[in-house]
C-alpha positions in Angstrom: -15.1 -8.8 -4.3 -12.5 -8.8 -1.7 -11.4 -5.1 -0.6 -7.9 -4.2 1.2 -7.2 -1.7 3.5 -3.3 -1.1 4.7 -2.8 1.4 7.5 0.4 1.4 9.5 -0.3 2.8 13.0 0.8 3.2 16.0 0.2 0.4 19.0 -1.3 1.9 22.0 -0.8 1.8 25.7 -1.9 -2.0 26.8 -1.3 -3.2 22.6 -4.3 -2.0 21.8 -4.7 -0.4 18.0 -7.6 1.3 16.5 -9.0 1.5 13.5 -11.6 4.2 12.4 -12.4 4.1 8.3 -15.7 5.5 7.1 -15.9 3.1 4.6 -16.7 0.4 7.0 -20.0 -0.8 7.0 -21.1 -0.8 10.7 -21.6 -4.5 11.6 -19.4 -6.0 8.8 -17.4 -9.0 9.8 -13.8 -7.7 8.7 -10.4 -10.0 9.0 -7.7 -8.2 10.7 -3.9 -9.2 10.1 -1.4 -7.5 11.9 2.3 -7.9 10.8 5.1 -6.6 12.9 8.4 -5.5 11.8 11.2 -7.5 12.2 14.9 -6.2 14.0 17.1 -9.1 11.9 15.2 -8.3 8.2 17.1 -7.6 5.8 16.4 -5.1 3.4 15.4 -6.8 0.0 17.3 -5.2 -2.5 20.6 -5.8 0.5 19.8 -9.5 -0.2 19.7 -10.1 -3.7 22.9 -8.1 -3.7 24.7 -10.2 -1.1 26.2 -12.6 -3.0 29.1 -12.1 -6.2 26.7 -14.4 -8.0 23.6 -12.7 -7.7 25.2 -9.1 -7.8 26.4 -10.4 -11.1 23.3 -11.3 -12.7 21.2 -8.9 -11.5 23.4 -6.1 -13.1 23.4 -8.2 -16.3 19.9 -8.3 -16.4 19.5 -4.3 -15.7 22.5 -3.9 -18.8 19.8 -6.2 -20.6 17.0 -4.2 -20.4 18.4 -0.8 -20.8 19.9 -1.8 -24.0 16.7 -4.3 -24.7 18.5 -7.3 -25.7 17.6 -10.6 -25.0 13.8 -9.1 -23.8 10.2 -11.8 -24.2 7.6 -9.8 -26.1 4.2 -11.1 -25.3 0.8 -10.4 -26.3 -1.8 -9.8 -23.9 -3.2 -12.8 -25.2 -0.2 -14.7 -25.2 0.3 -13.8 -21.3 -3.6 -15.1 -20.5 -3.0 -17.8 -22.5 0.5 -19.1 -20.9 -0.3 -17.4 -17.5 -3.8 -17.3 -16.4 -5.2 -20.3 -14.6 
């Protein structure tokens, strides 16, 4: 079974960045993926809100649920069934 760990750390003098878990097995082979912030990104909830459309909808849809009209009820069969591959 495949097992995540997120950290966010600091990079180091030189880039260097260390990692010291416990729960590593000593000699495991382990796939590292760094992701680095970005300046320009924009903030998610900024973008689905940047356009009159969009803003539109998306505060329909909230009115939607808070009064819980026009909501799909499904079974947790019916989800495997129609969603599991």
């Amino acid at each position: 079974m495949l097992k995540a760990i997120r950290q966010e750390m600091m990079v180091k003098e030189g880039g260097k960045i260390e990692i010291s878990l416990p729960e590593l097995p000593s000699g495991a082979m382990v796939e590292v993926i760094i992701f680095l912030p970005s300046d320009d990104e924009q903030d998610t909830t900024d973008y689905l809100l940047s356009t009159e459309a969009n803003r539109k909808h998306l505060l329909e849809a909230i009115t939607h649920v808070e009064k819980r009209e026009n909501l799909i009820t499904l079974t947790p069969e019916e989800w495997r069934e129609k969603y599991c591959i």
